[in-house]
C-alpha positions, -999 to +999 in steps of 0.1 A: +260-070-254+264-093-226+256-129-224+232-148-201+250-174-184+238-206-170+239-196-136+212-168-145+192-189-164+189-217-139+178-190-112+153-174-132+139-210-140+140-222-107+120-187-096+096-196-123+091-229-110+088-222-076+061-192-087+041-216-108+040-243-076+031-215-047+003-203-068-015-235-083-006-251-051-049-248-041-054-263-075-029-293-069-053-307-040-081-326-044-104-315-011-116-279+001-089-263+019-105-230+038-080-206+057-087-206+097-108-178+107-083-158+124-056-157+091-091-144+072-095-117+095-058-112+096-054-107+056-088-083+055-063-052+071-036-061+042-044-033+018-052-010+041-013-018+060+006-016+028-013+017+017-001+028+052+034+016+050+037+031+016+020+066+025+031+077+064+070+075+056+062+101+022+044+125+048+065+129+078+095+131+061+114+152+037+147+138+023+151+111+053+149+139+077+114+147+098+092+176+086+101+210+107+076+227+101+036+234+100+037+251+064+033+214+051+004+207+028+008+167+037+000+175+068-031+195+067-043+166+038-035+138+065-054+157+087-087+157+062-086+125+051-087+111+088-117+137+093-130+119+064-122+085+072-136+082+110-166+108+096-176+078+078-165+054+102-152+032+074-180+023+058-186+022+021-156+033-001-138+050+030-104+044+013-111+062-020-129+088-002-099+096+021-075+096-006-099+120-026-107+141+003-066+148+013-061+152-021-085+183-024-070+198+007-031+189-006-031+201-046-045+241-034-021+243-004+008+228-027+000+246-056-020+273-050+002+282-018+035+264-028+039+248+008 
């Protein structure tokens, strides 16, 4: 077995530290503190961004190279859950429903068809 050094452990307590600081920092003050209107609007597209950032590189690519070709069952699930997604024109669970909708046009083309 290895042993833990100093170094390590002074790292992981300074990243503990710093952790517990960032996040009961809003506790720490003693007035209201409200984010500027512009940051509120700004953080309401961060799950939406990250699902994107997460999902788009999976579905045009294949091993780090671009898909080549139209027998692609991502593609024809992208394609229904944007159909979905500005059918509904985001309202109401549009994010669930676009995942659920690509998923029941990806798992018969992938499966069924073995694209």
């Amino acid at each position: 077995m290895s042993q833990t050094d100093g170094w390590t452990l002074s790292v992981i307590a300074g990243l503990g530290l710093v952790t517990l600081v960032t996040r009961c920092f809003f506790f720490l003050s003693s007035r209201s503190w409200q984010l500027p209107h512009w940051a509120q609007r700004g953080l309401q597209y961060a799950p939406i961004a990250a699902l994107a950032a997460v999902v788009l590189p999976e579905v045009v690519m294949v091993q780090g190279a671009l898909i080549h070709t139209w027998q692609d069952a991502r593609l024809y699930a992208v394609l229904a859950g944007l159909t979905y997604f500005f059918g509904r024109r985001g309202a109401g669970q549009a994010v669930l429903g676009t995942i659920v909708s690509g998923m029941l046009v990806y798992l018969p083309l992938h499966i069924g068809l073995g694209w």
